[in-house]
PADREN-19082 format. One record per residue: residue number from 1; residue in one letter; x, y, z of N, C-alpha, C in turn. Coordinates in steps of 0.05 Angstrom, whole numbers, plus 32768, in hexadecimal, padded with zeros to 4 digits. Last residue first. Layout:
PADREN-19082
<r NUM a <X Y Z> <X Y Z> <X Y Z>>
...
end
This chain:
PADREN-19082
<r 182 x <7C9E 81E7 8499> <7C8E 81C5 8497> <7CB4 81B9 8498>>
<r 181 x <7C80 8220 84B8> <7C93 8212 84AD> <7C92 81F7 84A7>>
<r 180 x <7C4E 824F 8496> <7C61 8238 84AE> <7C81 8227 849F>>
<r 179 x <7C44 8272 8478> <7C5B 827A 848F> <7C5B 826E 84A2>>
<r 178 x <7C2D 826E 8444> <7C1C 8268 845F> <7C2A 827B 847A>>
<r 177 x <7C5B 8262 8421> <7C46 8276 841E> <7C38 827F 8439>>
<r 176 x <7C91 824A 8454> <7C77 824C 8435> <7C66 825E 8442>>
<r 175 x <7CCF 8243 8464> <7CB2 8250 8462> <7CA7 8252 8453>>
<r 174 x <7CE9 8206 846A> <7CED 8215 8456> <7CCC 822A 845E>>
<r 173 x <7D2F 81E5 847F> <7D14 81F2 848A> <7D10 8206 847A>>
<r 172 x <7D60 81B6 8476> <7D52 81C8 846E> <7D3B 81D7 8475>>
<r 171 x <7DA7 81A3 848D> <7D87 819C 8497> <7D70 81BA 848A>>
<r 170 x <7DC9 8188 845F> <7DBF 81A1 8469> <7DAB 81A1 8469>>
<r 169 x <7DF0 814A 8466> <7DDE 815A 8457> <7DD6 816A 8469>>
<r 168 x <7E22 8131 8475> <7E21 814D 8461> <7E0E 815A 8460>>
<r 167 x <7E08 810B 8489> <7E17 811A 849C> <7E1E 8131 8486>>
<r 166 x <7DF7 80EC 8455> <7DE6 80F6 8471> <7DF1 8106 8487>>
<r 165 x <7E28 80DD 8443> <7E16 80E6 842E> <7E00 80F9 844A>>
<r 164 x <7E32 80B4 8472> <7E44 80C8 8469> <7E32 80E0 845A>>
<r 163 x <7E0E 808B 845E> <7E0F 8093 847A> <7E20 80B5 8477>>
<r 162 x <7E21 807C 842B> <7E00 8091 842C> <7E05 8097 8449>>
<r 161 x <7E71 8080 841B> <7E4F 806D 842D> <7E33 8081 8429>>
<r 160 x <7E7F 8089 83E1> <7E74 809A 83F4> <7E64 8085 8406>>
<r 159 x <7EC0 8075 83C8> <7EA1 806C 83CD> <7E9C 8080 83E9>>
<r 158 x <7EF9 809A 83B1> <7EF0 8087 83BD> <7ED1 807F 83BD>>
<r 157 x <7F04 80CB 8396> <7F1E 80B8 839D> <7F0F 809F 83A9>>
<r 156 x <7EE4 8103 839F> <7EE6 80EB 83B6> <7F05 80D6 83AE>>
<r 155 x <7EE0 810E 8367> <7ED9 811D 837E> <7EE6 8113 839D>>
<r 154 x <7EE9 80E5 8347> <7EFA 80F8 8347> <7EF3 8110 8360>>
<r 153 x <7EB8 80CA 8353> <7ED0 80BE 8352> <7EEF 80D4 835D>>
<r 152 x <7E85 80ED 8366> <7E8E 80E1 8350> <7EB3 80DE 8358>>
<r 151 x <7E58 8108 8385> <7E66 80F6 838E> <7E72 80DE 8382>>
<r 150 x <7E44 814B 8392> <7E52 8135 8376> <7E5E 811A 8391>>
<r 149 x <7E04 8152 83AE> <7E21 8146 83B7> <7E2C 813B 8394>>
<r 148 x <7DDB 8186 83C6> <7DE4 8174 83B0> <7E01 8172 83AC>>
<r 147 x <7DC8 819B 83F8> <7DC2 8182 83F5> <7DC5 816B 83E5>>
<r 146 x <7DC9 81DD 83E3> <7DC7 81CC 83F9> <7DC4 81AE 83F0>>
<r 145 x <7DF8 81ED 83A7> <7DD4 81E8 83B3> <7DDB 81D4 83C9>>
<r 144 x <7E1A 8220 8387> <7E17 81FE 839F> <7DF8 8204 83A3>>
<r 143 x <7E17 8220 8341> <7E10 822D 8359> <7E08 820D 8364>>
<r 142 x <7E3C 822C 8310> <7E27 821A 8315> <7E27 8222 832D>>
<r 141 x <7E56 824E 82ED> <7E40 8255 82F6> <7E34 8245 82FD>>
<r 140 x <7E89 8224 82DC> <7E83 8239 82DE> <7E60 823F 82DB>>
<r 139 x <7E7C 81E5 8300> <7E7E 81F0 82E1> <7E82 820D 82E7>>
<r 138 x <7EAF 81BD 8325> <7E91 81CC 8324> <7E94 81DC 8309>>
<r 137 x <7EC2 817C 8321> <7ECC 8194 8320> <7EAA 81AA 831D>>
<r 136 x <7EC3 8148 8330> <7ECE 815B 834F> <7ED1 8178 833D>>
<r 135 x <7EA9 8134 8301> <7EC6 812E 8307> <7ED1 8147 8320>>
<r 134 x <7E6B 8144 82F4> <7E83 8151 82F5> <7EA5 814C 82F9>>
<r 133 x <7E5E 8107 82F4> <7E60 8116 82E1> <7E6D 8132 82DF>>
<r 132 x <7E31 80FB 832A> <7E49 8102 8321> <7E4D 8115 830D>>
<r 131 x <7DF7 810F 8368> <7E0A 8107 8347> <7E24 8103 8343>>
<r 130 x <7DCD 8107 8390> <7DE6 8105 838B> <7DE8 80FF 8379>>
<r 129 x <7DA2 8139 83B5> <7DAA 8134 8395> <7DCC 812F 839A>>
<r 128 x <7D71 812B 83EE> <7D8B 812F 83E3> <7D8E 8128 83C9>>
<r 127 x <7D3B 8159 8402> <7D47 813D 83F3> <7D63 8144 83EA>>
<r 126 x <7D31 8188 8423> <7D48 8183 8427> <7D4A 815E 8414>>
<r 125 x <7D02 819F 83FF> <7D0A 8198 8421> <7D18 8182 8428>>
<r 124 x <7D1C 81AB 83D4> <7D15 81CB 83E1> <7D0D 81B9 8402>>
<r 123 x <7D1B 817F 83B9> <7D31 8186 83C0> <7D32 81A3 83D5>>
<r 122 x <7CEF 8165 83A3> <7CF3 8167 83C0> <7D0F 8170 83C9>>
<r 121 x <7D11 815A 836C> <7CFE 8153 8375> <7D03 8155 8393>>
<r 120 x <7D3F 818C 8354> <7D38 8173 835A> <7D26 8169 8368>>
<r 119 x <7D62 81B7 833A> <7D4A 81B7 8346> <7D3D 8199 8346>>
<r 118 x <7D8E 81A4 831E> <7D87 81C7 832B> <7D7A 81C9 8336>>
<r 117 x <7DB8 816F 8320> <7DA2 8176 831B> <7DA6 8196 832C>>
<r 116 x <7DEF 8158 8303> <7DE9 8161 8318> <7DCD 816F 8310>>
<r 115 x <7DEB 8115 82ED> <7DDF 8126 82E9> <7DE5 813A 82F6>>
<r 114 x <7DDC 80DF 82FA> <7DF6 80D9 82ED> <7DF9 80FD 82ED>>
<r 113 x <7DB8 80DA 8336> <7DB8 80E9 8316> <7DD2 80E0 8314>>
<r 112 x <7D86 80CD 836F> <7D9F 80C9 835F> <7D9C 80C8 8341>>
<r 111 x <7D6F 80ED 839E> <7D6D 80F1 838B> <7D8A 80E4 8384>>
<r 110 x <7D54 80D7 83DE> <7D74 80DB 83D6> <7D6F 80D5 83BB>>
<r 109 x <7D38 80E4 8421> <7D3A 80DC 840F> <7D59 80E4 83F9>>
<r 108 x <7D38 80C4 8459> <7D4A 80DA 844C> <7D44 80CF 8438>>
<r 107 x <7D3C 8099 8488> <7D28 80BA 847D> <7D2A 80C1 8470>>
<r 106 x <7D5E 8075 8468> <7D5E 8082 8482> <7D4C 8097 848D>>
<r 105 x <7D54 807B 8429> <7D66 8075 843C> <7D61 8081 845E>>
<r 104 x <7D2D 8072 83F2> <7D28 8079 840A> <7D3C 806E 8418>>
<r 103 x <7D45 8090 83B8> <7D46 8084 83C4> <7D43 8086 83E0>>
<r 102 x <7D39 8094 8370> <7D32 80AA 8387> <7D39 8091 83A2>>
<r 101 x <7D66 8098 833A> <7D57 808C 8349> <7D4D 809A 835F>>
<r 100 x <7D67 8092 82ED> <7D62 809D 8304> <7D5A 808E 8317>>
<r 99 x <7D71 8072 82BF> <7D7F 808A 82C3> <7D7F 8097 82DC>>
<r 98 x <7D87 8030 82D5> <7D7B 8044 82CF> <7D85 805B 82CF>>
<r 97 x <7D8E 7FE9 82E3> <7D97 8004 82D8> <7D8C 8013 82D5>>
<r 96 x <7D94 7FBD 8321> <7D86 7FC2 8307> <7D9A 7FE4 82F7>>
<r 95 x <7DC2 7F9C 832B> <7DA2 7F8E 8333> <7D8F 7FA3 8328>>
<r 94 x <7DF6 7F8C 82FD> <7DE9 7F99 830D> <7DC8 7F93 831C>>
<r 93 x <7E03 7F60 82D7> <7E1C 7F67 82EC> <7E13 7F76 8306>>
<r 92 x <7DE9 7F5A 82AD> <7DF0 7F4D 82BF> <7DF5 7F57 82DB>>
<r 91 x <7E03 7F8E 828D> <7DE1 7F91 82A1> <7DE1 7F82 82B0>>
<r 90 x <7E26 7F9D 826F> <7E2F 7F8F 828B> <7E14 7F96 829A>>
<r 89 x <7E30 7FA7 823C> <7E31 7F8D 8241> <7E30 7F89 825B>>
<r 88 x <7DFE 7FC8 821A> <7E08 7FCD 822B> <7E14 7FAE 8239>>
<r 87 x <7DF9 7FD4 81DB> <7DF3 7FBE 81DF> <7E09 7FC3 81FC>>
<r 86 x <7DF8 8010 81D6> <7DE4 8002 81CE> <7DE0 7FDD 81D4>>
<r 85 x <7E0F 8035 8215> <7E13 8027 81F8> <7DFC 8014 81EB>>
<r 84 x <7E0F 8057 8235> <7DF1 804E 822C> <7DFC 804C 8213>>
<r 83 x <7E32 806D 825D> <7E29 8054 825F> <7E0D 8049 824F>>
<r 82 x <7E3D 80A3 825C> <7E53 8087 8256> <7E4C 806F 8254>>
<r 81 x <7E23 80BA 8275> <7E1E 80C3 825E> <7E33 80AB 824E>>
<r 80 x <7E0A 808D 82A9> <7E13 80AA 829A> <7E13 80AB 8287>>
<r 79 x <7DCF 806E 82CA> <7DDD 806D 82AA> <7DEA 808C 82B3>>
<r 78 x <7DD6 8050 8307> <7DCE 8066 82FD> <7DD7 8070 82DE>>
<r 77 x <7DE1 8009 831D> <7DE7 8025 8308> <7DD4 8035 82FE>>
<r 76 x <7DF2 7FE7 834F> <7DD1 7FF7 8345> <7DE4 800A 8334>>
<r 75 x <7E08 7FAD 8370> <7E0F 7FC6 835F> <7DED 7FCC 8355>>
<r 74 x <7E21 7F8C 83AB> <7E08 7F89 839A> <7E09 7FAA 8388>>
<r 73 x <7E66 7F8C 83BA> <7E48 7F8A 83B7> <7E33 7F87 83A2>>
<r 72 x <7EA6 7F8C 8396> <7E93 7F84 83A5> <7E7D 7F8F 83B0>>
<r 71 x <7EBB 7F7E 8359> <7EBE 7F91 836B> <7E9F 7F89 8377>>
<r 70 x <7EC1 7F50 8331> <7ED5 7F50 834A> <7ECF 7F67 8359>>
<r 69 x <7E9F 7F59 8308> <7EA6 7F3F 830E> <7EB2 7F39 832D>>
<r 68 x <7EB4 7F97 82FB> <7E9A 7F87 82FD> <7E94 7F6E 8315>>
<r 67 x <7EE6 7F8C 82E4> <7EE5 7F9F 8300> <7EC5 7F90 830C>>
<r 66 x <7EDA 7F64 82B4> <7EEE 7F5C 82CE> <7EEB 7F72 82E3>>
<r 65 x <7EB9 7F89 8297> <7EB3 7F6D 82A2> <7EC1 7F67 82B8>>
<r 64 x <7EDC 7FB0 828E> <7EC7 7FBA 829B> <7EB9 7FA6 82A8>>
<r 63 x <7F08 7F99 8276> <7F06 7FAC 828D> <7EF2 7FAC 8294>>
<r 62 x <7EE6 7F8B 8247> <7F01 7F7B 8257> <7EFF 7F89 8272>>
<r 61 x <7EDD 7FBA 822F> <7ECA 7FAC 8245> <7ED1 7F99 824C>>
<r 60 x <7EF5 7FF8 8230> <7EF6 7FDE 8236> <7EEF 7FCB 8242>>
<r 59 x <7ED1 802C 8230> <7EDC 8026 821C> <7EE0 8002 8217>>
<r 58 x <7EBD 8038 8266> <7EC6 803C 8259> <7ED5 8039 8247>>
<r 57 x <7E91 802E 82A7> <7EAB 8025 8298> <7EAF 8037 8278>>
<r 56 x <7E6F 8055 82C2> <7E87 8041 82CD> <7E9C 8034 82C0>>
<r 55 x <7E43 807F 82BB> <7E67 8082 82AF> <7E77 806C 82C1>>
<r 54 x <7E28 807B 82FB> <7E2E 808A 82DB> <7E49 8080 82D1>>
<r 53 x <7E25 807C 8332> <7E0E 808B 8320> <7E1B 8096 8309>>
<r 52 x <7E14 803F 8352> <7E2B 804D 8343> <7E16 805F 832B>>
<r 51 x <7E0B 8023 8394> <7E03 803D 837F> <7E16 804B 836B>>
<r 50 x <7E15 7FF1 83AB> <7E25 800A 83A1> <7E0B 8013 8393>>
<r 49 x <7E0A 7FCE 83EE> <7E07 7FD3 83D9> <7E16 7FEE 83C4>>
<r 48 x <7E2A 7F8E 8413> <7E23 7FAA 8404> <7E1F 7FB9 83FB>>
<r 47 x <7E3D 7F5C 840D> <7E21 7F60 8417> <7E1A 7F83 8416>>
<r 46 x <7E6F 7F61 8400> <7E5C 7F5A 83EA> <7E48 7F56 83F4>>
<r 45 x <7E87 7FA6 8418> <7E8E 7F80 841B> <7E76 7F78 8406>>
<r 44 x <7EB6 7FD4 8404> <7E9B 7FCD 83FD> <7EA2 7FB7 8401>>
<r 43 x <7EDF 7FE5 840C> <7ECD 7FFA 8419> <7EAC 7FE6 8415>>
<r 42 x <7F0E 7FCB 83F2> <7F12 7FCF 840B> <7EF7 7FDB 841D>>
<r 41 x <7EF7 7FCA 83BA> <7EEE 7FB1 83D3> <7EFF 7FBB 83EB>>
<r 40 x <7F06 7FFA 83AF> <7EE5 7FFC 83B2> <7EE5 7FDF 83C3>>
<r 39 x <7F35 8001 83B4> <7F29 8012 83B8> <7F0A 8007 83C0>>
<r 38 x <7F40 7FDA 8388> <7F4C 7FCE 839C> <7F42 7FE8 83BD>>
<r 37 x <7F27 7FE9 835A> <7F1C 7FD3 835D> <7F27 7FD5 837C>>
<r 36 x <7F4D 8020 8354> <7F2A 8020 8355> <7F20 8003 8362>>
<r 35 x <7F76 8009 8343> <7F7E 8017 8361> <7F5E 801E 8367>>
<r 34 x <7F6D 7FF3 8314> <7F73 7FE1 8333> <7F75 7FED 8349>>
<r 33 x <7F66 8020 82F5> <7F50 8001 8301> <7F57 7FF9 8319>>
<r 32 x <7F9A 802F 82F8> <7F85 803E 82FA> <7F69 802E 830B>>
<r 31 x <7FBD 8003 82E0> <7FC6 800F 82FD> <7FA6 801E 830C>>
<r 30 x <7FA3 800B 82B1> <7FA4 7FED 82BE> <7FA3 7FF3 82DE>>
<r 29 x <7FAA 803B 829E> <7F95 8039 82A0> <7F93 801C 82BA>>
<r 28 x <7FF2 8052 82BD> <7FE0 8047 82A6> <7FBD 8043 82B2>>
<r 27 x <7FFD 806F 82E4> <800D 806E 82CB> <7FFE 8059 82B7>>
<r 26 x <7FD5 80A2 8301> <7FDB 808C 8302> <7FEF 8089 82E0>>
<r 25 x <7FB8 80C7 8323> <7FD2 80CB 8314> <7FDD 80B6 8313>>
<r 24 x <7F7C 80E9 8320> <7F86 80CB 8311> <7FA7 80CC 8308>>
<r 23 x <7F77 8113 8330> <7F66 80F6 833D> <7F70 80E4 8338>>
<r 22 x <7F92 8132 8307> <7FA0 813E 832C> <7F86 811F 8342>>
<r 21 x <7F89 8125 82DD> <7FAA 811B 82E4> <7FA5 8120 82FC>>
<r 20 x <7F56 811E 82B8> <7F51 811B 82D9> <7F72 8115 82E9>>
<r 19 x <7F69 8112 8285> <7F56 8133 828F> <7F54 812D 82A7>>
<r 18 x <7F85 80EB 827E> <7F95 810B 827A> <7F7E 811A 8284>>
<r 17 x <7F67 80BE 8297> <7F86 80CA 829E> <7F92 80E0 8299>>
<r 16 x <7F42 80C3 826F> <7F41 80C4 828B> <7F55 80CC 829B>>
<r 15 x <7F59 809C 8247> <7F54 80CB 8247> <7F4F 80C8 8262>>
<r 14 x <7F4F 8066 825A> <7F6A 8075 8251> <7F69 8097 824E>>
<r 13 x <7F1F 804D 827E> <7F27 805C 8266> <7F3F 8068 8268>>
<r 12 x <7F13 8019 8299> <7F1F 801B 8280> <7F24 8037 826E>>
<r 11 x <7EF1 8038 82BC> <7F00 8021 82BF> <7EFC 801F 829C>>
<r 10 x <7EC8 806F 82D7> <7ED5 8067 82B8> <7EF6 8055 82B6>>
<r 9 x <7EAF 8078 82FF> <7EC8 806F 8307> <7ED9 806C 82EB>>
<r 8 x <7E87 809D 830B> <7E97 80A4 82F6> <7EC0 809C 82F5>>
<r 7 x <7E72 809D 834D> <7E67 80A0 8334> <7E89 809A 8324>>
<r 6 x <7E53 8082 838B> <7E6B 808D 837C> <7E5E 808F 835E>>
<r 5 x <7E3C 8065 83CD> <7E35 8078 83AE> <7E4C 8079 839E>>
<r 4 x <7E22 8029 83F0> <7E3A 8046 83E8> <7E2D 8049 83CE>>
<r 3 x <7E09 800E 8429> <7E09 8022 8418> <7E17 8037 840E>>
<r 2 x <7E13 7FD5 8453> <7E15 7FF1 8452> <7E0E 7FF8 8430>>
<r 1 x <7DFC 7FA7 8481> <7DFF 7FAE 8465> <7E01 7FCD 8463>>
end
């Protein structure tokens, strides 16, 4: 069983196509989905799990049922800012939702935000912060920080395995007050 991440696949939305043209050069939204659905079961078998941190569907929940229904593993949603309609129709669909999660993988721990966070729990020894919500783009004045990964749709084109996620990360050693090291 393996472990993937991604964020801000927004299946069904139509603007999606004009603000993300150089991720999404697709001729319609339909084309858009499918090249997402046919993407994600090539990478994910259904004994596997996703981490989706935000913003998955959008607008049509025709769409959002049928990608649902048919894209493979066991799903966990992290809420974006897209996803906290009042009567949310696809909780089914996942084994649970939230805004946040902290997750023990491999040693490693692994902060997940729809969010990019500045300072994150255990992040000063080396916990990892994966978000979306930027769409692969960084803000003016936002500053890289060791160990925090966008790993949103438009960044990638694809699902991050966590194995992968772990070969990025920057082994941290931090001196305290004392002047050991831990």
């Amino acid at each position: 069983m393996s472990k993937f991440v991604t964020s801000d696949t927004h299946i069904g939305h139509i603007n999606i196509l004009k603000y993300c043209p150089r991720t999404r050069p697709f001729a319609s939204v339909a084309d858009m989905n499918d090249f997402i659905l046919k993407t994600w079961n090539q990478q994910v078998s259904p004994d596997d799990e996703v981490y989706h941190l935000g913003d998955i569907f959008m607008s049509d929940r025709v769409a959002g049922i049928h990608f649902l229904e048919n894209a493979n593993g066991k799903k966990y949603l992290i809420r974006g800012n897209h996803d906290r309609y009042k009567n949310f129709p696809y909780e089914n669909y996942f084994e649970w939702i939230r805004d946040y999660y902290e997750l023990g993988y491999r040693k490693n721990k692994i902060v997940m935000c729809h969010y990019p966070i500045e300072y994150w729990n255990m992040g000063q020894y080396g916990m990892i912060h994966l978000h979306g919500h930027l769409h692969g783009d960084k803000p003016e004045g936002m500053h890289d920080k060791a160990n925090r990964f966008d790993v949103g749709w438009d960044a990638h084109n694809r699902l991050i395995p966590l194995d992968e996620i772990l070969e990025w990360k920057v082994d941290i050693k931090h001196n305290h007050h004392d002047g050991s090291v831990r």
